[in-house]
N, C-alpha and C positions, 0 to 999 in steps of 0.2 A: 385437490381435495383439502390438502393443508392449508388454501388461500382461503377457500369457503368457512372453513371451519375456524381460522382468526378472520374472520371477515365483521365488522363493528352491527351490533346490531340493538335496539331500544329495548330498556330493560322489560318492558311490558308494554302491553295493551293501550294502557291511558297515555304514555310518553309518545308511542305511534299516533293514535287519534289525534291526541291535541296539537301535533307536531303538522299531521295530514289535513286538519281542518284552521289550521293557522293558516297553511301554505290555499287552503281553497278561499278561506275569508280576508278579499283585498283588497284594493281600490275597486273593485268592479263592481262586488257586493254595495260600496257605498253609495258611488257616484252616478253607476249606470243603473242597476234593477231601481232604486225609485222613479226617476225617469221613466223608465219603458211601463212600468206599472202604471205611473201617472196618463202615460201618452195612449198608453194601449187600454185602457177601460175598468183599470183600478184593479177590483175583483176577479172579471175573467181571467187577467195576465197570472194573478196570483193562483187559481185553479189550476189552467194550463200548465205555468210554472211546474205546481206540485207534482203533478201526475207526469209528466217527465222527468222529475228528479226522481221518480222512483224505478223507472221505466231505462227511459232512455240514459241518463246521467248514471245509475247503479249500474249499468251495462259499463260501460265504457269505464269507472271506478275499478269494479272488478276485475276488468283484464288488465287492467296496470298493474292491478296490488298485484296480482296472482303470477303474471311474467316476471315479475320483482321478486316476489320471492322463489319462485321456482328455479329460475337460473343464478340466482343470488349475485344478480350483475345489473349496471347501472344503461340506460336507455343506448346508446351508443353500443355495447355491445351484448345486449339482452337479445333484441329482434332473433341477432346472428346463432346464438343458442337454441332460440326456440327454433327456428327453422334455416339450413345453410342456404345462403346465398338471400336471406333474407335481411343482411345488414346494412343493406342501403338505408330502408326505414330506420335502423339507430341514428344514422348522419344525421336524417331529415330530423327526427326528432331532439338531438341534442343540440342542432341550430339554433331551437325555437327557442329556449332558453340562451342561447349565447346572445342573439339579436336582442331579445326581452330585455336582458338586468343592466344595461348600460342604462335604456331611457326609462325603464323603471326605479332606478337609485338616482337619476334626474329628479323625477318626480319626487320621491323621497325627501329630494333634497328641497322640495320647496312648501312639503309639508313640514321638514323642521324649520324651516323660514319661519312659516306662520306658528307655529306651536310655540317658539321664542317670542314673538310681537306679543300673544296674546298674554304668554307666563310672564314679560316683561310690562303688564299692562298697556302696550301701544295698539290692544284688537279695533280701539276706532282709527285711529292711522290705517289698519289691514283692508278696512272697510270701506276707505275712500277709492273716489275713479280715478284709473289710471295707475293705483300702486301696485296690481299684479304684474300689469304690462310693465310696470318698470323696473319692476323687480327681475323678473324673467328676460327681457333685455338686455338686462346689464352685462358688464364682461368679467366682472371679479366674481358677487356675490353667490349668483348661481352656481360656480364650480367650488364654493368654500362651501356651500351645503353639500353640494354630491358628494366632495371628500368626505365630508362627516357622515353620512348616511352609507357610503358605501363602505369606511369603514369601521364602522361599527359591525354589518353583516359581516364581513372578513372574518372578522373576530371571533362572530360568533362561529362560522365554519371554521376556521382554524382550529378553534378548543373541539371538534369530534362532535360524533354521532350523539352521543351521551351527553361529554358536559360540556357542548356545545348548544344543538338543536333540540334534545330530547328538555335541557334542562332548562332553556332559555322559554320554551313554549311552554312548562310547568308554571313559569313565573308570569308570563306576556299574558297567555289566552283567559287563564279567570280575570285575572286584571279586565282585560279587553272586555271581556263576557259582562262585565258589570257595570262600566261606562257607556258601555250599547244599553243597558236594559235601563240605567240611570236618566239619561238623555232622552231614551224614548217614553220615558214615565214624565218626565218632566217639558217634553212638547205635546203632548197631551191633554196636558195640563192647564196652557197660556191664552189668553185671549189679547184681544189688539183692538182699538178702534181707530180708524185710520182721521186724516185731516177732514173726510165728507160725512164724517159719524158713524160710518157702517164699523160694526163690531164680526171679528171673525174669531172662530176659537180652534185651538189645535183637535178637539173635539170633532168638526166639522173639515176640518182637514183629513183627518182618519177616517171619517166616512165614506168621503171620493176619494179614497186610496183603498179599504177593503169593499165595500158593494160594488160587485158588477154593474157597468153601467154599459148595456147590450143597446141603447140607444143609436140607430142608423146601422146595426153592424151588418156586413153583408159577409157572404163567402170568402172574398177576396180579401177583406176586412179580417174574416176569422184568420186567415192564413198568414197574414201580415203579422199575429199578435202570436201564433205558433212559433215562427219563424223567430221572432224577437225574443220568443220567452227560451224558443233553442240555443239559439244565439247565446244570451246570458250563460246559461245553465252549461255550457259549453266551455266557456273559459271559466266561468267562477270556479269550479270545479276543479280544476289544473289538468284535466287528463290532456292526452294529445300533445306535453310539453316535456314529458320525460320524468316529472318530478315523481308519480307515482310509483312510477316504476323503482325509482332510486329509492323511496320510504320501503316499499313495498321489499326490496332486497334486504333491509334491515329488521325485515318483521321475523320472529322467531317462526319454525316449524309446529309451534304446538298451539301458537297465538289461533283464534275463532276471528277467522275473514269475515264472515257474515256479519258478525258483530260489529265488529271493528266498523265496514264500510259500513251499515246501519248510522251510528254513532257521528260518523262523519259527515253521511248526508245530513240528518238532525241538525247537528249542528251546522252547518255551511247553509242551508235555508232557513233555520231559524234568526241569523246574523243577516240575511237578506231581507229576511222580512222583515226584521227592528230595523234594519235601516233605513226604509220607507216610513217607519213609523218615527225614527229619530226625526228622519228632514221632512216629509212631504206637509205632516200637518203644521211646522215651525216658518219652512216659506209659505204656506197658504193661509197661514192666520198672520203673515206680515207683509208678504209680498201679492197677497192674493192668486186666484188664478194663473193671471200672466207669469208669475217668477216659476209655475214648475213647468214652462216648457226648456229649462235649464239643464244641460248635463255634462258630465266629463269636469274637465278644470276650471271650466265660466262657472258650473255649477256650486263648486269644494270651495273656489279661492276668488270667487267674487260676489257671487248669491249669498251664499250662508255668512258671509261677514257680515255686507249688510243686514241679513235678519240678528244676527248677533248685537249688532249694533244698535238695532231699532229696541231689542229690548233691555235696552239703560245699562245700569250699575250691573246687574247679574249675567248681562252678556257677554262681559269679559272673564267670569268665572266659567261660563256654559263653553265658551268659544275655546277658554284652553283646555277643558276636556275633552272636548271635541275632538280637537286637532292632538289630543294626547292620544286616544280611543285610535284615530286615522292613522296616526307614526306607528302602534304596535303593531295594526292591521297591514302596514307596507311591509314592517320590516319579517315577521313571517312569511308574506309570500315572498319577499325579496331571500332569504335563505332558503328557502327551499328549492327557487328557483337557482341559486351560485349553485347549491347543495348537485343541483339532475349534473351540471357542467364538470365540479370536480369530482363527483363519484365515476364521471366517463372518464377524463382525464385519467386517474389512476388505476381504473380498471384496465383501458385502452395501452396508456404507455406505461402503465407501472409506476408512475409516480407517486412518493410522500404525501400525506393530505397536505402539508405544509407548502409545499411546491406547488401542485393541483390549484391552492387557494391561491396563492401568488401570483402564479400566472393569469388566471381566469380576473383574479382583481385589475391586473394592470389592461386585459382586453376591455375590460367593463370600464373602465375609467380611460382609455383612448375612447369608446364608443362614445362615454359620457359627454365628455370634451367636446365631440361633433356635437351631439346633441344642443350643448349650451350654445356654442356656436352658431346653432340654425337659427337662433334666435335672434342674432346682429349679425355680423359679419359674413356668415354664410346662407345667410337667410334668402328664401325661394317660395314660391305658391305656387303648387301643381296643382290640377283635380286628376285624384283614382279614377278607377274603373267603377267604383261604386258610388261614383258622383259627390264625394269628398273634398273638399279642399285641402290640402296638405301641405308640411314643412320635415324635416328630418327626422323626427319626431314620430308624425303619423303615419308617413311611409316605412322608417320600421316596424310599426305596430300591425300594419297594415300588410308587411310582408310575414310577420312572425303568426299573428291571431288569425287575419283573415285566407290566408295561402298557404302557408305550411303545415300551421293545426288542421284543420280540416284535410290535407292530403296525409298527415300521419295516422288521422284517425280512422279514415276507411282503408287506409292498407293493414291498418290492425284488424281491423271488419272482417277483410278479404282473408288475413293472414290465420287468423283462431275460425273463421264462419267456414272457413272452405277448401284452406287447405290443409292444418294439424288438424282442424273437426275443434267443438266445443269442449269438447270431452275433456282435452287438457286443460284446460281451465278449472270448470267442475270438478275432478278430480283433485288439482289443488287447493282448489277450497274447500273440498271436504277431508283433506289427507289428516286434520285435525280431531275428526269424528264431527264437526257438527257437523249439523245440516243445512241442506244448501237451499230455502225456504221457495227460492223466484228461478228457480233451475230450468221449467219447461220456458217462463219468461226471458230467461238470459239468454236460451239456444235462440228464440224465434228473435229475439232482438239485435243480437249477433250477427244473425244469418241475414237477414232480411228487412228490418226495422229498420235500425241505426244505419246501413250502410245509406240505403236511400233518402233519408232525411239527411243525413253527411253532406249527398253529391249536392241535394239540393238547397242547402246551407253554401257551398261552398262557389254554386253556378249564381246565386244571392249577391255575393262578395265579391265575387271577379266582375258586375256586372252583365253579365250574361241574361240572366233572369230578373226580368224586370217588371212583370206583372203581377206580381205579389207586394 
């Protein structure tokens, strides 16, 4: 009772929110939802989208925050609280983040790469062929970004719940919120006419990004673009990685759940959706057509340079907000995600957050270490199950996002739908007195929704399922 009650928890409402929608808005938000909007029919992706973030993604939001705070314990040993013999699901869940933040503060490390070229006015050097790969290659530079990216997040989990993450996200996320809304006003904006005369405008780029384009779509077609828009809304979100659960323990008992998660879905699809509107109309009024079949790191650190590039003098101002807007965006989900690992740590073995951090940093930075490594010296080309090509890299991603997430999220299905009953849940979010608005939609989606869109998300992934 004594631990619970000094147990660190956000001074309010808004330090939770911004903190919980920091850790949802990340590279995923940026790199992948235009992409699959682009690939998938513009419009319908974004519908689809919507109506499962309210749906399907509020489901899965809620039982995290609600687990979190109810046991007032971090994913690792939460499961085991809510029901005995059910802490295997903590393992599985505090993996997912342990695997994640090695080659997530890789990456990190190679958006402060580019954020430096551009602040140092080198963004056409960033723009030329062959300077990611050789960047990324190399054997010194990529590990003197990870140290600097990974410790910086150190830091900021070292200094606390408070004036560490509560306070660090008061300052990042409007920042953020306003270079997303800056950018996307400003590709909107631009028009291009290429070397054959044709004139493209960011204008015309937003159009085939928000109008459905229902042209040829079949069933199998519809289900493809479900499936992707699940997909997304699945990790953008963070559930399934522990992290919620660990906010979620720090949320006060008087705090309004419903709000809160409101607020955050809000937010985390409206950052999806600017970022579609940041990139898709900016490589289509430079790159045309062809550039948005681009995504993931070809997409961040070789496409948008050269768009950056093509548009003169001002794309070296645009390019370092850009990659400023992308560094804040990493480094919230990158804390949040250290945050699920050492709040287990110290729950688990009792340890100092001081220690927690230390330790979890030196795992993160061996991990890292491989990571850079796949790049030269260790370097290898598998194909997944899911017909992937891969390097060290994407087989952790591949085992943390597409394997583990999805098997932690239907045993939370299985664990609140059917064996404690919904009721627990419910009841915590309304222990508050509000009300719990989507409550007949949470039980049916608990029980029965979400778990089967899960298996079939995750029979997707493995390979298994291939006709969709």
């Amino acid at each position: 009772m004594s631990k619970e009650k000094h147990r660190n928890s956000f001074s309010g409402s808004i330090g939770f929110v911004l903190a919980a929608a920091g850790s949802a808005v990340g590279l995923g938000n940026i790199w992948r939802f235009p992409y699959l909007a682009a690939k998938d029919g513009g419009g319908l992706f974004l519908v689809i989208y919507l109506i499962l973030a309210v749906t399907f993604g509020f489901t899965l939001l809620t039982t995290e925050v609600a687990i979190g705070r109810k046991t007032k314990q971090s994913p690792l040993t939460a499961y085991g609280k809510v029901k005995k013999g059910w802490g295997f699901l903590g393992v599985l869940a505090c993996l997912v983040p342990v695997i994640i933040l090695p080659y997530y503060c890789v990456i990190g490390g190679w958006v402060v790469k580019y954020f430096m070229a551009y602040l140092t006015g080198e963004g056409t050097a960033a723009a030329s062929d062959g300077y990611f790969t050789g960047f990324i290659t190399g054997e010194i530079q990529p590990i003197v970004m990870l140290v600097i990216f990974l410790g910086v997040v150190a830091f900021i989990i070292f200094r606390g719940v408070n004036k560490g993450i509560e306070s660090s996200s008061k300052i990042i996320m409007p920042i953020l919120l306003l270079l997303v809304i800056g950018i996307a006003v400003f590709s909107v904006t631009i028009s291009y006419t290429d070397e054959a005369g044709v004139t493209r405008t960011g204008l015309e780029g937003l159009r085939i990004y928000v109008v459905p384009d229902l042209k040829g779509l079949t069933v199998k077609g519809f289900f493809s673009v479900l499936l992707d828009a699940m997909g997304q809304l699945f990790f953008s979100l963070s559930v399934a990685m522990g992290i919620m659960i660990a906010y979620g323990s720090y949320v006060k008992d008087d705090a309004n759940l419903v709000k809160s998660i409101n607020q955050i879905e809000i937010c985390d699809t409206a950052v999806a959706f600017l970022a579609g509107v940041m990139i898709i109309p900016a490589v289509y009024t430079f790159m045309g057509r062809e550039g948005m079949a681009a995504s993931g790191p070809s997409l961040m650190f070789i496409s948008l340079p050269k768009v950056f590039a093509a548009m003169g003098k001002a794309g070296n101002v645009v390019g370092c907000l850009f990659f400023a807007m992308v560094l804040f965006a990493a480094l919230t989900s990158a804390v949040s995600v250290m945050e699920a690992v050492v709040s287990s740590f110290m729950d688990k073995f009792h340890m100092s957050r001081a220690r927690a951090a230390a330790v979890e940093a030196v795992i993160a930075l061996a991990g890292g270490l491989l990571v850079c490594l796949g790049y030269n010296k260790l370097y290898f080309d598998i194909t997944l199950p899911n017909g992937a090509s891969a390097q060290i890299l994407d087989v952790m991603d591949y085992i943390s996002n597409n394997c583990f997430m999805p098997l932690v999220a239907i045993g939370t299905c299985i664990l609140i739908g059917w064996i404690v009953k919904p009721q627990v849940i419910v009841e915590e979010v309304e222990k508050s007195g509000c009300s719990f608005g989507r409550r007949r939609l949470y039980i049916v989606m608990i029980r029965y929704i979400a778990p089967v869109l899960l298996v079939i998300l995750l029979l997707k992934s493995l390979g298994v399922l291939t006709v969709i």
